[in-house]
N, C-alpha and C positions, 0 to 999 in steps of 0.2 A: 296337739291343738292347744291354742295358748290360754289362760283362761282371760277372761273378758274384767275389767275395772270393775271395783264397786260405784254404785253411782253417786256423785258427791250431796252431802245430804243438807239440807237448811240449818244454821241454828235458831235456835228458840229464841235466844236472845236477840231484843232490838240493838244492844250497843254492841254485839257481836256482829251485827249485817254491817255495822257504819264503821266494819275495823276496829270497830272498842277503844275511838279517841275520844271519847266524852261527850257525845250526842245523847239529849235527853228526848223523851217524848212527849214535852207540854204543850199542851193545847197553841194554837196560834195566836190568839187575844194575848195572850202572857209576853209573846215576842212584841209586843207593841208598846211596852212599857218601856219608861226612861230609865236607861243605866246612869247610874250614878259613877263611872267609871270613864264614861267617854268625856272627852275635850269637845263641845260642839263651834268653841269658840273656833279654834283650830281647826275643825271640818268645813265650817262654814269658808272663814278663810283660803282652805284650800280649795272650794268648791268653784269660789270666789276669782280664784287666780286661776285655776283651770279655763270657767268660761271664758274670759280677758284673753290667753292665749290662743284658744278655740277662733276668740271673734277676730282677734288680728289675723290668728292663722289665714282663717279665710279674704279677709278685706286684701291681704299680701299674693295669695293666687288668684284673687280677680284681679290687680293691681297686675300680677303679672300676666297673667292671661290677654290683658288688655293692652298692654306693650308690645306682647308676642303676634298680634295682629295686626297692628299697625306696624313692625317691623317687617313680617313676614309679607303682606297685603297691603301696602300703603296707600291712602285712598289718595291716588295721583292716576286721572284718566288717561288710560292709554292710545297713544297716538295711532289715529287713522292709517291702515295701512293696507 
């Protein structure tokens, strides 16, 4: 008879559950603060050129969408027959 696993057990440690890559436990107000580290000029801008792409994105598949209809369906009434 074989014998049975030990069962695997918690650890104690919070930075041990997160893998132990440098997760702390501070409170959530604290993550609300300004890093002196980030580029927001750069965030913005990229935030910036994101939506721009997004908007054409879209404006370019109604654009096509709307081509595709009239190619496919052309409003030419069909002859009585």
């Amino acid at each position: 008879m074989a014998k049975k696993p030990a069962p695997a057990t918690r650890s104690a440690s919070p930075a041990a559950s997160h893998g132990g890559h440098g997760h702390d436990d501070t409170p959530m107000s604290s993550a609300n603060t300004i890093s002196s580290g980030m580029d927001y000029a750069a965030h913005e801008a990229m935030y910036h050129r994101f939506t721009n792409i997004a908007k054409w994105g879209i404006v370019a598949c109604a654009v096509l969408v709307i081509f595709l209809f009239i190619a496919i369906h052309p409003m030419v009434p069909t002859p009585a027959g």
